[in-house]
C-alpha positions in Angstrom: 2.7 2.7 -75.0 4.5 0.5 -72.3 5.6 4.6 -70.8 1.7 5.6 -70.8 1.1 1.8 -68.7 3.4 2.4 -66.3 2.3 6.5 -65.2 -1.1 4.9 -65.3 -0.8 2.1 -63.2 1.7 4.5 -60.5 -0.7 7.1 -60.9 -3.1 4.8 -59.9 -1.4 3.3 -57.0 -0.9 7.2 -56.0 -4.5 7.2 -55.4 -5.3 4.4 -53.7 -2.0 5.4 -51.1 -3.9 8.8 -50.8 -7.4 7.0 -50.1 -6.3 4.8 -48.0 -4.1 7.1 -45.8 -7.6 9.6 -45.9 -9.8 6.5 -44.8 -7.2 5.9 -42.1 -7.2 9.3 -40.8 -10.9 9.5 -41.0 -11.1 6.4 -38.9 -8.5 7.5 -36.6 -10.6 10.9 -35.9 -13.5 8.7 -35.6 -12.1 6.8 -32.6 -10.7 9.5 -31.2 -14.5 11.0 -31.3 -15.8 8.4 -29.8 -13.8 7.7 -27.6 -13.8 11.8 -26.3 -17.7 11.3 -26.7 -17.7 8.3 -24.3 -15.5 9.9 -21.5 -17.9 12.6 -22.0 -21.2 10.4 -21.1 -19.1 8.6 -18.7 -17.5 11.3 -16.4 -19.8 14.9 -17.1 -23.0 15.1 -16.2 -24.6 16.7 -18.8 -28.2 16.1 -21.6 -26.6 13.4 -23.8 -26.6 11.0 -20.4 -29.3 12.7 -18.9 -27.2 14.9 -16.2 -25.9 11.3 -14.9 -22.4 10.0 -15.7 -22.6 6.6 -16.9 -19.5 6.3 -15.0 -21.3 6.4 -11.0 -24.6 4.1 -12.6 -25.6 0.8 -11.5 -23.5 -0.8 -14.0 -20.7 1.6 -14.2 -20.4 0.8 -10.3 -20.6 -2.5 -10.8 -17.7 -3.1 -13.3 -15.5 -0.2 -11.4 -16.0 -2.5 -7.9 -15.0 -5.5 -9.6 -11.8 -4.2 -11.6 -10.8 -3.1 -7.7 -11.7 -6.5 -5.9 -10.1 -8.1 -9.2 -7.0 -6.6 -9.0 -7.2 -6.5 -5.2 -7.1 -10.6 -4.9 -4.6 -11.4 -7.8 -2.2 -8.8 -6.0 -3.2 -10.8 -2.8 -2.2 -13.5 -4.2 0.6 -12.9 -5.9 2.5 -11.7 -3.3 1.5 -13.4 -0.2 0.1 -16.6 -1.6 -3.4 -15.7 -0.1 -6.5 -14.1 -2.0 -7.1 -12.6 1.0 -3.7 -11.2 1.8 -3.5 -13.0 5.2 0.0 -14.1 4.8 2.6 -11.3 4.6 5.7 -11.8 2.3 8.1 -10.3 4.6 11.5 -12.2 5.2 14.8 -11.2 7.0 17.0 -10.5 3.8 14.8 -8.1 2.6 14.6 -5.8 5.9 18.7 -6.5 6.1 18.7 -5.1 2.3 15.6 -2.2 3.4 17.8 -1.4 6.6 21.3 -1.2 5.0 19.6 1.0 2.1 18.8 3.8 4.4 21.8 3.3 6.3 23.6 4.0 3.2 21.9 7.0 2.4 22.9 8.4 5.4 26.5 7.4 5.1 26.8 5.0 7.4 28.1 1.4 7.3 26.0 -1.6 6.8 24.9 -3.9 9.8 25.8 -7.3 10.1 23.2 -10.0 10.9 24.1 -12.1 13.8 22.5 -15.3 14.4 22.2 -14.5 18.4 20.4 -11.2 17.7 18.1 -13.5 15.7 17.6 -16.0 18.3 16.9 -13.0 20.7 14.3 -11.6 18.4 13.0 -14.8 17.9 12.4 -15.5 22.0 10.7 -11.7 22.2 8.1 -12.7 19.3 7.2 -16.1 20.6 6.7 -14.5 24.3 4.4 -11.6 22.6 2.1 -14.3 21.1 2.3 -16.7 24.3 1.5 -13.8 26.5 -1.1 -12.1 23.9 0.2 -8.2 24.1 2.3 -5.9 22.0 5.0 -3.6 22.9 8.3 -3.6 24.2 7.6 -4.3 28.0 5.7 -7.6 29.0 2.7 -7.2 31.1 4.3 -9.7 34.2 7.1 -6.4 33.8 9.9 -8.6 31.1 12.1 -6.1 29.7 13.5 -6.4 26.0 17.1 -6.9 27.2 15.8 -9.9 29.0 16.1 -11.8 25.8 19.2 -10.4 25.0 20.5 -12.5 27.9 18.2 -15.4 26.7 20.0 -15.5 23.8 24.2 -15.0 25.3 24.9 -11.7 23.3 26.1 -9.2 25.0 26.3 -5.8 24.3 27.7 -2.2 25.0 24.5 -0.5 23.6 21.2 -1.8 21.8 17.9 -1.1 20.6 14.5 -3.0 19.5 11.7 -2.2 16.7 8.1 -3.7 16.3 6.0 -3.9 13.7 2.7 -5.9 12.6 0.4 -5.8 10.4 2.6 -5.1 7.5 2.3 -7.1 4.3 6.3 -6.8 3.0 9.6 -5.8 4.1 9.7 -3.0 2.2 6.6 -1.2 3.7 8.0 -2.7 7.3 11.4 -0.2 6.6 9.3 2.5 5.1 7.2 3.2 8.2 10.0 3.2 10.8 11.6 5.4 8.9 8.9 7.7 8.9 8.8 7.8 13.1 11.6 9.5 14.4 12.3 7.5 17.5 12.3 4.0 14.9 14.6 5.9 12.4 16.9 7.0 14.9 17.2 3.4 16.1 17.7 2.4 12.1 20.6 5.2 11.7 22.4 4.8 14.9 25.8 4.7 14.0 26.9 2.7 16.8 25.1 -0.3 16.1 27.1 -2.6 13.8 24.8 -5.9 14.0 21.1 -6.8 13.5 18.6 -9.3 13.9 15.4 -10.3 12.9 12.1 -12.4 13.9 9.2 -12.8 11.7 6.0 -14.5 12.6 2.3 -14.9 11.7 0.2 -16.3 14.8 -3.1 -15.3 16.7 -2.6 -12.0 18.7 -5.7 -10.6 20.2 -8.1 -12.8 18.3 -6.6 -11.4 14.7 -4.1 -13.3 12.5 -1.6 -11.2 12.8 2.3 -11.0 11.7 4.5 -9.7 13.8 8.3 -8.1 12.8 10.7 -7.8 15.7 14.3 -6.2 15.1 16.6 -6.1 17.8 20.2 -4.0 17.1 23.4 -4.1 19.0 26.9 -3.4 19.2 28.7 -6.5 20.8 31.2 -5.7 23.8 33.6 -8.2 23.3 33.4 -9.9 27.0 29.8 -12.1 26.1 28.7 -10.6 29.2 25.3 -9.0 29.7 24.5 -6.5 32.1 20.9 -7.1 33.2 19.0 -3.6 32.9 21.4 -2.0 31.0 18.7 0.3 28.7 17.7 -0.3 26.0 16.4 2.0 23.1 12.8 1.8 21.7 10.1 4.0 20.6 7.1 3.7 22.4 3.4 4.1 21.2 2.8 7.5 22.9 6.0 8.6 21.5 4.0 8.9 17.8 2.7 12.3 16.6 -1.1 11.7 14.6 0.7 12.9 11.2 3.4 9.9 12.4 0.3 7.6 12.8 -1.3 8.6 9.4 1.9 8.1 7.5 2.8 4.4 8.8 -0.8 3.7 8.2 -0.7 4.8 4.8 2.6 2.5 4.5 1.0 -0.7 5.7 -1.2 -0.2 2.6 -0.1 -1.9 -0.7 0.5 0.3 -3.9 -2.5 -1.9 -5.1 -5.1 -0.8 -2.4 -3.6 2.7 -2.9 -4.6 2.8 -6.4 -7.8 1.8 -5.7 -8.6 4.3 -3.3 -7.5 7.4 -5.9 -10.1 5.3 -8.0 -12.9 5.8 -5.6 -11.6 9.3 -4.9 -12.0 10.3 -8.7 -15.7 8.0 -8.5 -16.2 10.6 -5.1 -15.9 13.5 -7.0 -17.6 12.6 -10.6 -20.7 11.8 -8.2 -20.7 15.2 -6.0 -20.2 17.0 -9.6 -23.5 14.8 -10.4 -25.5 15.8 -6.9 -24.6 19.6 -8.3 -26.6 19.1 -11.4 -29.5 17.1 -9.8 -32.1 19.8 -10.7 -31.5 19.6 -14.3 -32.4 15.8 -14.4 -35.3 14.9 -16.4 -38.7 14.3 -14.2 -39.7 11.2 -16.6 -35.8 9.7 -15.7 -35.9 9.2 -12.5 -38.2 9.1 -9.4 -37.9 12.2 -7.4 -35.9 10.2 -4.2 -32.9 8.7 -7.0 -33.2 12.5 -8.9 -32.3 14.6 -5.5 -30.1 11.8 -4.3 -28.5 9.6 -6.7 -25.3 11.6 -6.9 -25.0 12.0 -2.7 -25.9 8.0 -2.3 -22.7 7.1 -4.5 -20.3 9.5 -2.3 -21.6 7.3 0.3 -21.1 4.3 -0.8 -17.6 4.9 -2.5 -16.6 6.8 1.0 -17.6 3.9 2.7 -15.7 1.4 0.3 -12.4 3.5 0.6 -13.1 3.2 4.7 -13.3 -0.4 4.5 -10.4 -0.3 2.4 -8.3 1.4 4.8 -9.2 -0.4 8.0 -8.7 -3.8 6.1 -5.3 -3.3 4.5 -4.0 -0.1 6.4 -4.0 -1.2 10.1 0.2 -1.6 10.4 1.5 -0.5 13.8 4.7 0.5 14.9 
């Protein structure tokens, strides 16, 4: 009797294993049905949504735009302190570290920082934002090795880098090694010592941070020749894929990820303007029915261009 109770009660507990494993299967190929379903309505135009993805409608747009803005501030903030992304979180130890990376890479030793090549770098920066202009030559005709001579460091050779408009160091190191003229001044293997000036101050009317790096290789006397050259790329010297690149690099992974979001918005809505003719009449008015799916690329082209002149205007 007590044998018959016990195959009874595990033969019991069999079946309720095998139902609820069956009910948990169902439910899992229920979810994955809806959730295949909802893609469907929200991405392909087709007659459950009325040849309109949910995806590129009013509220669909709305709750894409503020994921991006969301996501776009508490980056913002998290890495420069602002909402806005006005302050850039670039510091000297981080381009050293950048700097040294790609030197290693190459094989070549590591540069020193040196406190003069600092102060040098420090004097250009101040005089760019004095004088309101950016580049290596002053308007009034001040050369960079002027400040080399400011500063007491001499030098057998040396070279200078700009940058502004960069929100950290690492996208600072990233687009002058995409120029060729910047990179070559980054991999010369002569230079043995660095220095570095960051700032944020009002050039041209803009907020704007400015990175100046001047290399060198000392020449033991601590006498500096006035006019001896020195090495650094000029503006002209970029090619337009050059410019594109160290665009793209001024532009945080953030902002980047928002773009491909608009992208893929771009191209759900011109997959949209393709089926406009099989729209319902009684949906929409003819003007939203011929155009919804054209107005959308518009406005998420536009979004993406804002995007990019806000965030991607670093220059080298």
């Amino acid at each position: 009797m007590e044998l018959s109770c016990s195959r009874f009660f595990d033969r019991l507990r069999y079946t309720k294993d095998k139902v609820n494993n069956r009910l948990h299967q169902n439910k899992q190929q229920s979810t994955q049905k809806n959730m295949r379903k909802h893609v469907l309505l929200a991405v392909i135009p087709h007659t459950a949504n009325d040849f309109q993805p949910h995806l590129i409608r009013r509220y669909g747009l709305l709750a894409v735009l503020v994921l991006v803005v969301g996501v776009q501030l508490l980056y913002n903030f998290k890495q420069t302190g602002s909402v806005l992304g006005e302050n850039a979180n670039v510091s000297m130890d981080a381009l050293l570290e950048g700097t040294n990376q790609e030197r290693r890479k190459a094989g070549l030793a590591n540069l020193n920082l040196n406190s003069k090549l600092n102060q040098a770098a420090y004097f250009k920066v101040n005089d760019m934002f004095e004088k309101q202009y950016w580049g290596h030559d002053a308007p009034d005709g001040t050369k960079p090795w002027k400040w080399f001579i400011e500063a007491d460091y001499g030098y057998t050779m040396a070279g200078e880098n700009l940058a502004k408009n960069f929100y950290t160091a690492e996208s600072v190191t990233a687009a002058w090694m995409d120029s060729a003229e910047h990179r070559k001044n980054m991999l010369e293997p002569d230079y043995t010592e660095v220095g570095f000036a960051v700032a944020n101050e009002e050039l041209h009317g803009k907020n704007t941070t400015v990175v100046v790096a001047l290399y060198g290789r000392p020449n033991g006397t601590g006498v500096v020749v006035p006019g001896t050259l020195i090495a650094g790329a000029q503006k002209g010297s970029l090619s337009l894929i050059e410019r594109f690149g160290i665009g793209m690099q001024s532009i945080s992974p953030v902002s980047l990820g928002s773009i491909i979001v608009l992208s893929f918005l771009i191209m759900v809505a011109f997959v949209a303007h393709l089926y406009r003719d099989y729209i319902p009449h009684a949906v929409n008015h003819p003007r939203h029915r011929y155009h919804h799916g054209a107005i959308k690329m518009g406005l998420m082209f536009g979004l993406i261009v804002a995007m990019v002149l806000l965030y991607g205007g670093g220059q080298i």
